[in-house]
DRENKOLKOL-133299 format. One line per 2 residues: number of its first residue (from 1); their letters; for each residue x, y, z of C-alpha. Coordinates in pm, whole numbers, plus 50000, padded with zeros to 5 digits. Each point is the difference from the previous one (the first is absolute). Layout:
NUM> A> X Y Z ~ ...
This chain:
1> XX> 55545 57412 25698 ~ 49994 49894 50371
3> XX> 50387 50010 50158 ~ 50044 49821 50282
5> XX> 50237 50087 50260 ~ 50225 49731 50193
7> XX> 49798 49778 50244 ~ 49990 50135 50325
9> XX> 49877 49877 50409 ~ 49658 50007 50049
11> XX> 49851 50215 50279 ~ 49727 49822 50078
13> XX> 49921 49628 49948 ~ 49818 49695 50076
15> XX> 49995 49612 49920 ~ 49711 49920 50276
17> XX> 50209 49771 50083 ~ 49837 50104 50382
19> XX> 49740 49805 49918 ~ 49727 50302 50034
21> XX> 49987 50346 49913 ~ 50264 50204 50223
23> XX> 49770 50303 50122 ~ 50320 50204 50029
25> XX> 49989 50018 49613 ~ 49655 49941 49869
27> XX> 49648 50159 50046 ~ 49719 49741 49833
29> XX> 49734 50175 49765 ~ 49725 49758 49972
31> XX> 49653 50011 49906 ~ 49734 49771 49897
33> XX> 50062 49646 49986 ~ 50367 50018 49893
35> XX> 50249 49889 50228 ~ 50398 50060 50019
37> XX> 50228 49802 50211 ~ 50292 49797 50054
39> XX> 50002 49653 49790 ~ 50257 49709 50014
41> XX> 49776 49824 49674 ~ 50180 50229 49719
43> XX> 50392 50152 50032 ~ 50227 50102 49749
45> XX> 50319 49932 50268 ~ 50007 49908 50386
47> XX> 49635 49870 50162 ~ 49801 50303 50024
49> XX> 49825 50273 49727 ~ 49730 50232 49981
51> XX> 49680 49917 49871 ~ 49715 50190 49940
53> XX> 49664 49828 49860 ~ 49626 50098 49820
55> XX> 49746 49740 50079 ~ 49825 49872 49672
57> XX> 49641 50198 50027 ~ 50150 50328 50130
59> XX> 49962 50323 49832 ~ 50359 50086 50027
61> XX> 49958 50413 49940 ~ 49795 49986 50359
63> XX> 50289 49826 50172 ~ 50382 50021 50021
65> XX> 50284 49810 50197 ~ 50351 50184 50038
67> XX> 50264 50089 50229 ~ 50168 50331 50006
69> XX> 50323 50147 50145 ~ 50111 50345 50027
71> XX> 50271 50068 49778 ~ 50331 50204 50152
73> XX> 50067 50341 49900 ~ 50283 49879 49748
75> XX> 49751 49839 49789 ~ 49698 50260 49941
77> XX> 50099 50094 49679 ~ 50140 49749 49836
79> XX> 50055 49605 50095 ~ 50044 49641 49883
81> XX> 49864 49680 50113 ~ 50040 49642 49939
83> XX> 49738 49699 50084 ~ 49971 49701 49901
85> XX> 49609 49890 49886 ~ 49791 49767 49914
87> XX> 49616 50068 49851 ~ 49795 49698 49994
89> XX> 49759 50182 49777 ~ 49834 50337 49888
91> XX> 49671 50151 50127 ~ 49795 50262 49848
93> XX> 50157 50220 49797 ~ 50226 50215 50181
95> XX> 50183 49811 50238 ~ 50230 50187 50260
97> XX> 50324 49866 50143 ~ 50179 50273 50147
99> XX> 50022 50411 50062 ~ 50206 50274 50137
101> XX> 49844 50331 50109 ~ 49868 50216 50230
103> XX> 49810 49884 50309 ~ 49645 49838 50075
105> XX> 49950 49720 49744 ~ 49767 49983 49773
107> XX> 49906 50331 50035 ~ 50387 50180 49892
109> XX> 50147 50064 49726 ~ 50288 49742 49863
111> XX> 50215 49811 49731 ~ 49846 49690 49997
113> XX> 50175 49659 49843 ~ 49717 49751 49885
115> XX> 49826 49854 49657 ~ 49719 50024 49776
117> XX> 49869 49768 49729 ~ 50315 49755 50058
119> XX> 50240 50326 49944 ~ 50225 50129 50286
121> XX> 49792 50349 50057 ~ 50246 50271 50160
123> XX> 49786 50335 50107 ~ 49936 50316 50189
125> XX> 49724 50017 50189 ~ 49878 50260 50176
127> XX> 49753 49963 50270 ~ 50083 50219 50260
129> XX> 49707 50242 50043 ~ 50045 50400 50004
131> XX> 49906 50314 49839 ~ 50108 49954 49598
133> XX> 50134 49647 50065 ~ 49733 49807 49802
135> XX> 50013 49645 50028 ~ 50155 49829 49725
137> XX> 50241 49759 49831 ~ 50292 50022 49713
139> XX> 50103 49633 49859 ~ 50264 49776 49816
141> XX> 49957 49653 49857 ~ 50302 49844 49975
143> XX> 50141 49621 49967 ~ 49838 49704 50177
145> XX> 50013 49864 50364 ~ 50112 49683 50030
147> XX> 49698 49749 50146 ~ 50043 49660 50196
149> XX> 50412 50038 50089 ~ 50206 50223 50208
151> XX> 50231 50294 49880 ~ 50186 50277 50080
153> XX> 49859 50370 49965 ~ 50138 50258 49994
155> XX> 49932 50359 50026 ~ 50095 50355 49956
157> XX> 49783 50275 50150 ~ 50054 50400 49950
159> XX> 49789 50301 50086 ~ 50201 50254 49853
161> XX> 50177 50141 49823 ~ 49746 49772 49814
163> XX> 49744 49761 50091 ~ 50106 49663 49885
165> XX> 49938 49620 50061 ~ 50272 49744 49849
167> XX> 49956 49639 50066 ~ 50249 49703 49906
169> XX> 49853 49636 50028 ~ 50298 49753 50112
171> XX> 50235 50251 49849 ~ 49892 50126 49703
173> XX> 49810 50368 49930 ~ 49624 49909 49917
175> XX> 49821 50345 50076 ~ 50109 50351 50028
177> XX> 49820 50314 49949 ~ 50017 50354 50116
179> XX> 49654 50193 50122 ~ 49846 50292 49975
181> XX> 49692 50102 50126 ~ 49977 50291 50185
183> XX> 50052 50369 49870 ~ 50002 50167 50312
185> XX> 50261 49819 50140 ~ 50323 50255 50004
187> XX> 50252 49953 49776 ~ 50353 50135 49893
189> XX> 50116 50226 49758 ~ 50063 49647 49807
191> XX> 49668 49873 50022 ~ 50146 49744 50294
193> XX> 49738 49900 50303 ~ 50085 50213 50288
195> XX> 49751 49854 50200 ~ 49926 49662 49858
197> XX> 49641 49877 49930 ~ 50006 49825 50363
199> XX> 49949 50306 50253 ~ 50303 49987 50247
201> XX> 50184 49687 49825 ~ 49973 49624 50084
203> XX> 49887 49971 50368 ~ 49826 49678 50011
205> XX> 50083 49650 49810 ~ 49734 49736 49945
207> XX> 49982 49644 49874 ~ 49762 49718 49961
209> XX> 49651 50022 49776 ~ 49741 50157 49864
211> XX> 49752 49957 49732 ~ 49775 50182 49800
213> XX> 49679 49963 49762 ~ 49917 49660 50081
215> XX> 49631 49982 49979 ~ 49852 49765 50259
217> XX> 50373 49885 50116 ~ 50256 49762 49907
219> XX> 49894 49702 49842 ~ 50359 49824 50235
221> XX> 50203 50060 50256 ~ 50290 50221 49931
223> XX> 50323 50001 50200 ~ 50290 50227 49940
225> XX> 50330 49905 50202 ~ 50279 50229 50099
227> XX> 50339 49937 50090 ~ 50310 50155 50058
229> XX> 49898 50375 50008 ~ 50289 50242 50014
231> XX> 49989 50399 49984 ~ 50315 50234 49904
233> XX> 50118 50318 49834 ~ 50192 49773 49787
235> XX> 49890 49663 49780 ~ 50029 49691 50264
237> XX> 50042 49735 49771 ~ 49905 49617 49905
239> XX> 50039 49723 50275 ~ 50085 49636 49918
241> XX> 49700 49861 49775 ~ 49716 49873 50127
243> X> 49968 49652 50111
């Protein structure tokens, strides 16, 4: 079972309620024809969110749109988040929301929130290259994402002493599943990470989209909105509902 401590402040945050991405917090991964930006056309609360689109006819494993922050030291091992989403639709197969991991997207290695087949898909992957690091993946299928309305997720990230991914949707526990993947990663005299599967903990956070497997691109536009982000060592907890 997950426990859940008692809610706790965020340390980082933000509502885009700016009106464009603060450079101070964000560094944009984009490639291809995806594009991530500022929107007032789609918010869970206030007049601002985050969206981040695939053009219909894109081959969506060639091209990615997400922002990343450095995470602080307090979080490299273990964190929560909250955000409040909305998908408009799914593309491809493997469709990728959100990671934590080392540096240098794609190429690093990562937990990575996202879904496949119209299941919530929580993984590993590991894409970092060096010596005896092959690149490779470790997955979970678990519950559904909600499609066409906003909610709440939330997450719970660790590196060790395990490697696990926990997600709640507008409260309630819909995936959770502990990894392993990696023998030569040192462990105790329990059989407890020592290391974690991520080399050097959580360093970078991303959000925004990705897809995979889509022969010949999307046959539509898909948008995926963001809103509300907030980072801690602690759950952050719901906001009002959405309008």
């Amino acid at each position: 079972p997950v426990v859940r401590p008692p809610n706790g402040a965020a340390l980082f945050t933000d509502d885009f309620e700016a009106g464009q991405l603060d450079a101070k917090k964000w560094t944009s991964h984009v490639s291809g024809d995806q594009t991530i930006g500022v929107t007032t056309e789609k918010v869970a609360h206030g007049r601002q969110a985050l969206k981040a689109r695939l053009p219909a006819g894109v081959a969506g494993s060639t091209s990615w749109a997400l922002v990343g922050t450095m995470l602080p030291a307090a979080l490299r091992d273990h964190f929560y988040g909250r955000a409040y989403v909305y998908i408009s639709g799914l593309a491809g197969a493997h469709n990728v929301y959100m990671n934590a991991g080392t540096t240098g997207f794609p190429i690093s290695d990562f937990l990575e929130i996202g879904s496949n087949g119209g299941n919530f898909m929580i993984s590993y992957q590991q894409n970092a290259p060096a010596e005896g690091h092959p690149r490779s993946e470790t997955t979970a299928r678990q519950s559904t994402p909600p499609i066409g309305r906003w909610f709440c997720l939330e997450w719970e990230l660790t590196n060790k002493p395990e490697n696990r991914i926990a997600l709640w949707v507008d409260g309630t526990l819909v995936a959770n599943k502990a990894f392993a993947f990696n023998p030569v990663n040192a462990r105790d005299t329990e059989g407890r990470l020592t290391s974690g599967l991520v080399p050097g903990g959580f360093t970078e956070f991303n959000i925004g989209f990705r897809a995979w497997s889509r022969a010949g691109g999307n046959m539509e536009d898909v948008n995926i909105y963001y809103d509300d982000i907030a980072l801690g060592d602690k759950p952050i907890g719901q906001l009002t509902p959405v309008r």
